[in-house]
C-alpha positions as CSV (number, residue, x, y, z in Angstrom):
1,X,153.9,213.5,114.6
2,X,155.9,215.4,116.3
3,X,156.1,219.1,118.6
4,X,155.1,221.0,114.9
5,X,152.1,218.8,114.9
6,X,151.5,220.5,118.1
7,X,152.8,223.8,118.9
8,X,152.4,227.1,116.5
9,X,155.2,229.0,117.3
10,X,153.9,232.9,117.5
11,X,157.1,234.7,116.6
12,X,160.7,234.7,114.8
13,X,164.2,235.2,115.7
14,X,167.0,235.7,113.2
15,X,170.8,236.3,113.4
16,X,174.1,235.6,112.4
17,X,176.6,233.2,114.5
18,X,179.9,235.1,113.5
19,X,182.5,233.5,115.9
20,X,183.4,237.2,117.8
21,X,179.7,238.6,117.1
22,X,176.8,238.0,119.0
23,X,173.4,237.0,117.2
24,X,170.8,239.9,116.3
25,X,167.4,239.1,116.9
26,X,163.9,240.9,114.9
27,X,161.4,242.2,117.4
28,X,158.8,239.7,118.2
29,X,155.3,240.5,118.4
30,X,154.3,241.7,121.8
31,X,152.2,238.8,123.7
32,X,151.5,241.1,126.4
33,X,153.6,239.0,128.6
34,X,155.1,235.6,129.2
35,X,152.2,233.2,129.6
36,X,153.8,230.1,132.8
37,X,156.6,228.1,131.4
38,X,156.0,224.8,129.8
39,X,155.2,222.3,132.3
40,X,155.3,218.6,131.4
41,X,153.3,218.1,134.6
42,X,150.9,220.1,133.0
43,X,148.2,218.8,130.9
44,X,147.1,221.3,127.3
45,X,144.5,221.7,125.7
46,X,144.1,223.7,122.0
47,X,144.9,227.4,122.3
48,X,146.7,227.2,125.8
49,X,150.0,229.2,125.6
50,X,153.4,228.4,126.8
51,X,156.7,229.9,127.4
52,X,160.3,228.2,126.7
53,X,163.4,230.3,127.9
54,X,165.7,230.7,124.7
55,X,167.8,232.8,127.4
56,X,168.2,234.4,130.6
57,X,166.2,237.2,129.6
58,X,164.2,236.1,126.9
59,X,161.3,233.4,125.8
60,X,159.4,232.1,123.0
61,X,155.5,231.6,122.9
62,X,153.7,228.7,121.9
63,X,150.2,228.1,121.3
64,X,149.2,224.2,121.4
65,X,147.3,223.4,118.2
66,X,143.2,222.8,117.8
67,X,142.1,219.6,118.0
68,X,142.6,217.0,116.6
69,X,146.1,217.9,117.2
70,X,146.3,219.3,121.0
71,X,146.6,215.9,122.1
72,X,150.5,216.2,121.3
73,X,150.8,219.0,123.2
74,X,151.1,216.6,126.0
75,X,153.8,214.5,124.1
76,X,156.2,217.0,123.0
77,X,157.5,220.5,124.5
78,X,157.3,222.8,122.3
79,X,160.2,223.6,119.7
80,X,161.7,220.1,119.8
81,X,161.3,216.9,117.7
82,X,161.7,214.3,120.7
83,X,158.5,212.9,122.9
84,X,158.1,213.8,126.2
């Protein structure tokens, strides 16, 4: 297992990496708001949502899966391979 076993990530970004350009990114679907930042302190259940800074001014939103998988959502943060 690992965070995809855990975490549904609820939107896409794409872009290119050109050494003088900067990366364009598609619109994301509107979550009405960052949900609190992930927390390892924290302990998730299925369907909480979290927020991890990609930048200063913007953030991806997670969802931590239904069981029986929400039990990683305490292992991993969301978006990376390594445990907590």
């Amino acid at each position: 297992p690992n965070s995809d076993s855990a975490w549904t990530k609820l939107g896409t970004c794409t872009g290119t990496m050109a050494p003088t350009g900067s990366p364009t990114f598609d619109v994301l679907e509107d979550q009405s708001g960052c949900p609190e930042a992930f927390d390892d302190s924290v302990e998730y259940e299925g369907g909480d949502r979290v927020s991890v800074a990609i930048d200063a001014d913007r953030s991806l939103v997670y969802v931590c899966a239904a069981s029986p998988n929400d039990g990683y959502c305490n292992q991993y943060e969301p978006g990376h391979w390594s445990k907590l």
